[in-house]
Legacy VTK file of the C-alpha trace (Angstrom):
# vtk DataFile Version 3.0
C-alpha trace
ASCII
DATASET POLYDATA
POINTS 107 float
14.065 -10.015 5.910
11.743 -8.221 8.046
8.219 -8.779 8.497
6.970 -5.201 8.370
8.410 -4.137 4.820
6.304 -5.212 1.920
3.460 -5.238 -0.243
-0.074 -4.726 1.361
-3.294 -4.653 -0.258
-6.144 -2.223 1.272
-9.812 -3.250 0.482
-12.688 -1.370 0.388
-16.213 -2.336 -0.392
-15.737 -4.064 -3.787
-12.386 -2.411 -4.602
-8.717 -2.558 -3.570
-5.534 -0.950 -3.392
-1.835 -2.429 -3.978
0.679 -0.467 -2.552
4.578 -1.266 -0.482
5.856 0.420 2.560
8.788 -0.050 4.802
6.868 -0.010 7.964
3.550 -1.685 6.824
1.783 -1.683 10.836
2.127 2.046 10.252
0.536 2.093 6.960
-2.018 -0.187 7.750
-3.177 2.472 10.321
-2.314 5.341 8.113
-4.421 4.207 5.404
-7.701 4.006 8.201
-6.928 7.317 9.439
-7.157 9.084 6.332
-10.280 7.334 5.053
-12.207 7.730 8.334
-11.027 11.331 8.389
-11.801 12.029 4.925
-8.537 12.952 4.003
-7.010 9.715 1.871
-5.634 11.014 -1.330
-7.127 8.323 -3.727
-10.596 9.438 -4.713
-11.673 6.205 -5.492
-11.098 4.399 -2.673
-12.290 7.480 -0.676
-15.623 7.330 -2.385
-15.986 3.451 -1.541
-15.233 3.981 2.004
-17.446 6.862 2.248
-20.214 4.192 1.200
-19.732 1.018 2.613
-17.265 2.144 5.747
-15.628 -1.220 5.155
-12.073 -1.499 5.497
-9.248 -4.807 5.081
-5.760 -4.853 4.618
-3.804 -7.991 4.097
-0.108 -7.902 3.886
0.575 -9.846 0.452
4.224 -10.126 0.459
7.797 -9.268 2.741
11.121 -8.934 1.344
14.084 -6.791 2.124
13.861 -2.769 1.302
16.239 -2.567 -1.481
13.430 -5.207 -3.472
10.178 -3.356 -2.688
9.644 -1.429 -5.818
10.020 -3.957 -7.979
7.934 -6.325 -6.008
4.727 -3.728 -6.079
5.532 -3.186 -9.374
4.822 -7.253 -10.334
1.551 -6.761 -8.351
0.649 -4.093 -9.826
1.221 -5.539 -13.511
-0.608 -8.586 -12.620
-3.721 -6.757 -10.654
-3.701 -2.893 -12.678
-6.514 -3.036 -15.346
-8.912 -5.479 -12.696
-12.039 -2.981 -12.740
-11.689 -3.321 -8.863
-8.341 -2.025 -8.462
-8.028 1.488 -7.971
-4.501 2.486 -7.923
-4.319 6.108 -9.647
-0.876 4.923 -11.066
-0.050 2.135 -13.248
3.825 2.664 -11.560
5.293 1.498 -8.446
6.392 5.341 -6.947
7.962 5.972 -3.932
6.476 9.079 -1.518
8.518 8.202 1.301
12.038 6.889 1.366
13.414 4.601 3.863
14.701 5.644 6.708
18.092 5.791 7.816
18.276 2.811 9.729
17.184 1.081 7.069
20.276 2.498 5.035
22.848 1.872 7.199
25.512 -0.796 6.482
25.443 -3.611 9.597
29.056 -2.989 10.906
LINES 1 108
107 0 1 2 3 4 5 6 7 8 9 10 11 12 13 14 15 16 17 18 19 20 21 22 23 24 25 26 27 28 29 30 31 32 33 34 35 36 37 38 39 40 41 42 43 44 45 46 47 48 49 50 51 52 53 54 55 56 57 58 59 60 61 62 63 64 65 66 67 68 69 70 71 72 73 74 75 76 77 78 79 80 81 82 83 84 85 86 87 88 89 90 91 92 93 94 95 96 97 98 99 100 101 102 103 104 105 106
């Protein structure tokens, strides 16, 4: 197991944001680059950075690639319909896939 693939949670004023990753340091600075730049593709969490300029992201879980759908997924049935969370999707989806070192069989 490896301790940058997970589950993260970005928070923002009084709301948050579940999401996985297979390199979470580069997320975690992803994610701060796109609010500060005004570019981050959830509106929500846009609009509450835009206010407060607040930012916090916690790494919530690690576990292997193959398992981090499924483990966002749990999150994000247990956290969804909070009022604070602002996930656009009720769905774990995938934008990125992992990359081939991650695929490749140890030999």
């Amino acid at each position: 197991m490896t301790e940058n693939i997970g589950i993260y949670k970005v928070k923002v004023g009084n709301l948050y944001y579940i999401g996985s990753s297979t390199n979470i340091k580069g997320r975690k600075r992803n994610h701060l680059k796109q609010l500060q730049t005004k570019t981050h593709k959830n509106y929500k969490l846009q609009a509450e950075y835009n206010k407060t300029q607040t930012y916090e992201f916690t790494t919530l879980a690690t576990c292997e690639w193959q398992e981090v759908r499924v483990l966002e997924q749990d999150y994000l049935d247990k956290y969804y319909d909070s009022p604070r969370c602002c996930n656009l999707e009720r769905f774990a989806v995938s934008e990125t896939k992992p990359t081939r070192k991650l695929n490749k069989p140890k030999r």
